[in-house]
N, C-alpha and C positions, 0 to 999 in steps of 0.2 A: 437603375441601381437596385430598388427594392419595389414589391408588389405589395403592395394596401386592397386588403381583400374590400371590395364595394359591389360582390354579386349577392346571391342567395345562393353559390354553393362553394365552400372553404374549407380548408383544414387547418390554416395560420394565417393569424390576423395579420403577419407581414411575411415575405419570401425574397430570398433575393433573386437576383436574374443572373444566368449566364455569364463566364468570363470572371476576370480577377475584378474584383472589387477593391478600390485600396484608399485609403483617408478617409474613410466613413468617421463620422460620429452623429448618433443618434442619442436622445436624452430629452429627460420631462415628460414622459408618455406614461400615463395610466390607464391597463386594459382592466377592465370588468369582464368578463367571460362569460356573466350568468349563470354559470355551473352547465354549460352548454355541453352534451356529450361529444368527446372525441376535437374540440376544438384545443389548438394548441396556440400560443404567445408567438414568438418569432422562430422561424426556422432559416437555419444559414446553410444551405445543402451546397457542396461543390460543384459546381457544374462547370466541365471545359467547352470551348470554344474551338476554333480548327484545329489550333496546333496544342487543344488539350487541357492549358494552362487554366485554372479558376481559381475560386475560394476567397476569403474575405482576409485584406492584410490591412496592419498598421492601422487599425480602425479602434474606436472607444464608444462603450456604450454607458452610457449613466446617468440616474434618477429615475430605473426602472419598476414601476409595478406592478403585479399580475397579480389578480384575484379570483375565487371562485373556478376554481381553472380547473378542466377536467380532458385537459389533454399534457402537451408536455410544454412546459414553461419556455424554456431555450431550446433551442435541439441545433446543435452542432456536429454536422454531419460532413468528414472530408473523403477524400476519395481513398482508395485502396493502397496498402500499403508498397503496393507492387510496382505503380505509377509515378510518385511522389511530384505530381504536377498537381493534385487538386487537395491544398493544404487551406484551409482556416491558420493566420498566423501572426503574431506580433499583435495579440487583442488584449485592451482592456475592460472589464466589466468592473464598473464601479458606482458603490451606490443601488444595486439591484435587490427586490425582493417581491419575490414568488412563492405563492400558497398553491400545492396540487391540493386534488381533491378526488384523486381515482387513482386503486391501486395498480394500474395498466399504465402509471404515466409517471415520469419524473419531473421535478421542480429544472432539474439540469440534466440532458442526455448528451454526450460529446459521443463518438464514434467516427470511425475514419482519421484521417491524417489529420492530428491538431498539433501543435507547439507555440511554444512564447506567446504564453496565455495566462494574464491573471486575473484574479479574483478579489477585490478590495473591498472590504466594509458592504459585504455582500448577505442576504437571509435567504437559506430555500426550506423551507417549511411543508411539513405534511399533516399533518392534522391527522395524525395516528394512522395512518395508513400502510399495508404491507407494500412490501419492494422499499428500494433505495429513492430518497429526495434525489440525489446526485450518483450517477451512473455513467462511469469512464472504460468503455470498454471497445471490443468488437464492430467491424461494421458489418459483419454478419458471423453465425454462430460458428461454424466451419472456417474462417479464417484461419491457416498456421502461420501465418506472419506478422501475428500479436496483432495488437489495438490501431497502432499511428500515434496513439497519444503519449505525447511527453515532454517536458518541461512545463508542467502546470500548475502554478501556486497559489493558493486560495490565503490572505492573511486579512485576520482581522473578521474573519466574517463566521457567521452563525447558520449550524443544520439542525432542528429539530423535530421532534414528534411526527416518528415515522419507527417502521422496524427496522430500516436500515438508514444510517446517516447518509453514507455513499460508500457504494462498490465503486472498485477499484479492478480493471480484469486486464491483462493482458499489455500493461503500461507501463512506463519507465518518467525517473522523475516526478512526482508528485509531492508537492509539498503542502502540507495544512502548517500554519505556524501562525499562533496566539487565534486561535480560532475555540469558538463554544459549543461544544456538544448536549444536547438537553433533550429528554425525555426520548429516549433510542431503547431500543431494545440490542440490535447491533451500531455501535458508534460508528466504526472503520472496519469492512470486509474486503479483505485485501488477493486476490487470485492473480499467479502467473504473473506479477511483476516486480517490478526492481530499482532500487533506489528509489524508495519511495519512504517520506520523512515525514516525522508527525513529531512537531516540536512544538511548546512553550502551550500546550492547549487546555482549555479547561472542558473538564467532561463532569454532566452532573445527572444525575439520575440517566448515565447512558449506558447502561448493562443491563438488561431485564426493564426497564426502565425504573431502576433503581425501586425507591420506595414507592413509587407513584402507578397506580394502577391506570387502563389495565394493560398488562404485558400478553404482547403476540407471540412470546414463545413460553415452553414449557421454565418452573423455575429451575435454575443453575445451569441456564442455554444461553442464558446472556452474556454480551462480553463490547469491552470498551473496545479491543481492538483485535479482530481475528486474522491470522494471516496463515495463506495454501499456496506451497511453491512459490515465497517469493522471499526479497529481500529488504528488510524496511528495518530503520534506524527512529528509536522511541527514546525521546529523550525531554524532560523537562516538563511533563506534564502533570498536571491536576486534575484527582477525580475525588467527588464526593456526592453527596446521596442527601435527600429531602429530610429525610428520618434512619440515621443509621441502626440504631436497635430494630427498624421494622421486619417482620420477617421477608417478606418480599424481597429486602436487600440484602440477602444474606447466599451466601454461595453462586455469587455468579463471579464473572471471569476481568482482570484488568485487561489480561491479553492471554488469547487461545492462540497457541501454535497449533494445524490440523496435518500432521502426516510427517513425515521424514525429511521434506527438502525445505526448508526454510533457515533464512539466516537471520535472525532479530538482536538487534543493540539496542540494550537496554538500560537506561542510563537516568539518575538523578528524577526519579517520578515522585510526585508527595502524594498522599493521602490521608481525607479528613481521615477515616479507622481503616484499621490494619485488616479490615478482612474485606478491604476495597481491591488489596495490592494483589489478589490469588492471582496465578498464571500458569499454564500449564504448555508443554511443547517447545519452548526456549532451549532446554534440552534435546540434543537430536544425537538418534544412533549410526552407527556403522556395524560395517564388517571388514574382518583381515582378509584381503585378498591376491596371492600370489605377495606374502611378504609383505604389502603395503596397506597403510589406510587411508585412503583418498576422503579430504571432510569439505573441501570445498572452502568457503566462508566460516565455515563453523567452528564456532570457540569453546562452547561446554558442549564435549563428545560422549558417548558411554559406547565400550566397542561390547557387541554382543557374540562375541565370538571366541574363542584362544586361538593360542599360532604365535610364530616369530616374524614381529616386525623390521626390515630393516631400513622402511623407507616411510617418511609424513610427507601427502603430495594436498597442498595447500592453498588458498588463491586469498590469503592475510599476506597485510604487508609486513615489511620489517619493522619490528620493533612490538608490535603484535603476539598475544598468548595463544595457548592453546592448553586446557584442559581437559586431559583423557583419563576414563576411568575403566578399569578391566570393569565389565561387569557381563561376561561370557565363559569365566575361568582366568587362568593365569597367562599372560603377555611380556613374552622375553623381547625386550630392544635390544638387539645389535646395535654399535656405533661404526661409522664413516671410519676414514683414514683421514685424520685431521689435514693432511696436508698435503695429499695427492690420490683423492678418490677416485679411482675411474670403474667400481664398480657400482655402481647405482645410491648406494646407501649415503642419505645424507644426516644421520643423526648424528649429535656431538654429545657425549655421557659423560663431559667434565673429566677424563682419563680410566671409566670402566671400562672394563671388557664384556659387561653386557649389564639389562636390569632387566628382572623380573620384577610385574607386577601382580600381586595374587588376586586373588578374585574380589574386588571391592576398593581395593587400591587405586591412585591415582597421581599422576604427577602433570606438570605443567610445564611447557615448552618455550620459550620465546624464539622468534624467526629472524635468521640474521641473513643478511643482501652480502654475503661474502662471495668470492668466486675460488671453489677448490675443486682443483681438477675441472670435472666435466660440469659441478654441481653449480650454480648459479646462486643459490641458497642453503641454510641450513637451518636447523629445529637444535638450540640448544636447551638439556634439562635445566631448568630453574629450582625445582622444589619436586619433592616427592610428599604426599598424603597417606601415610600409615591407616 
């Protein structure tokens, strides 16, 4: 089932063997590492057998220690996305904590095909160290067929004192919930994925590292949650800071949006001071194209363009807002044919025959799952913003 290194030459103090692994549970094990270079805690690599099939299922590991550790604490490694026979899957880790101690290595690396996988009352700790404690990405850097990782929920458990809490690249579903962020310079870096939730958390000194020195990036680089090209729901979280008057705590980020394509819900955050909550990129732009503004997921729009609208192409459900503001010049909407559209245009103007918005104007749309004509949905006006 598993290899117990007992030579003079190793890379993890345990490895599993070949073929599907399934009922494992392992627990009570204290490793000491020495601070030994390049040596790492457990590795679970996928490996197939004739007809392919490996990786570790329906297994639990708990009352794990790692210390002194100067390779990578876990490392969860499945096969290629392309395969879908060599999956890590149905794991629980509970009860685990691991201290890296070299910026080449993480507390937790998952890559390759992982799912239904949790995380319980779990610590991956870095001892101030750059890169991420917890790294969910890639099984190699040229992948196009994202990470493998997805459905993986971490509750209850603690990342600190590192630059990065944990990256996030290329994954779907991920959930932090009632979990402690401390002494971070980036809490949660989030690349290329989607549905990915950060509920009920507490973040404290995780932006620059708050008041607490010293911080690995420059000041107002830090931030509790960054997200690039992806989709993530932020809701219910607490941040606060060692010493909020310190100036070190002053202008870093609750959450950085970095570029154009991202969809962030943002919902119910507290914080100790109000200059904890800055966030910038929740906002995301468009352009009018051939009549239409395609926004995707996105709710607060600024269109940087003029032109006549006659179509919102949308992926909100019903019942669902949408927030557009001309901020390119002025944007006439055209309305649908309430009741037999079969020219493309799905807007409803409440009985105009058209709205201009001037440049700085804005109105709000709600999306209705009606079926008229060819259209499947519509965007009716709600409110206009003078």
């Amino acid at each position: 089932m598993f290899t117990v290194w007992q030579g003079s030459t190793y890379d993890y103090m345990i490895k599993m063997d070949v073929g599907v692994l399934n009922g494992i549970e392992l627990s009570k094990i204290h490793f000491n590492l020495n601070h030994t270079p390049n040596i790492g805690g457990i590795y679970l690599k996928a490996n197939g057998v004739s007809n392919n099939d490996g990786g570790v299922w329906c297994s639990t590991f708990k009352d794990i220690k790692m210390g002194n550790l100067k390779g990578n604490g876990i490392f969860l490694e499945g096969g290629d996305v392309t395969t879908y026979k060599l999956p890590n899957q149905f794991l629980i880790f509970e009860n685990v904590r691991i201290t890296r101690e070299d910026d080449n290595y993480n507390s937790l690396k998952m890559t390759g095909e992982q799912g239904q996988i949790t995380f319980l009352n779990c610590t991956f700790d870095g001892t101030t160290n750059r890169g991420p404690n917890v790294y969910i990405g890639k099984l190699n850097p040229n992948d196009v067929g994202g990470s493998g990782n997805a459905v993986i929920s971490f509750i209850n458990s603690t990342v600190q004192d590192s630059e990065y809490g944990a990256l996030i690249d290329s994954s779907q579903n991920i959930t932090f919930d009632n979990c402690w962020f401390e002494r971070l310079d980036n809490g949660l870096e989030i690349r290329n994925s989607n549905g990915i939730n950060i509920f009920n958390n507490r973040f404290v000194d995780a932006a620059g590292h708050g008041s607490i020195s010293p911080s690995l990036v420059l000041p107002g680089q830090g931030r509790c949650i960054s997200s690039e090209n992806s989709f993530v729901n932020i809701n219910n979280n607490f941040v606060s800071v060692t010493d909020p008057s310190s100036q070190n705590a002053q202008n870093e980020f609750f959450i950085l949006g970095i570029g154009n394509n991202n969809v962030l819900n943002v919902n119910n955050n507290s914080f100790q001071d109000p200059r904890q909550s800055a966030t910038f990129g929740i906002m995301q732009t468009t352009l009018i194209s051939s009549n239409k503004i395609n926004i995707g997921s996105k709710k607060l729009v600024f269109v940087n363009s003029s032109g006549t609208v006659n179509r919102i192409d949308s992926t909100v459900n019903a019942g669902e807002t949408l927030f557009i503001r001309a901020n390119g010049g002025n944007i006439t909407f055209l309305p649908m044919n309430p009741t037999n559209e079969t020219t493309g245009k799905n807007i409803f103007l409440n009985g105009r025959s058209s709205l201009v918005l001037t440049n700085g104007q804005a109105a709000t749309f709600i999306k209705i799952d009606n079926v008229v004509g060819n259209e499947k949905a519509s965007y009716q006006l709600v409110s206009i913003s003078n």
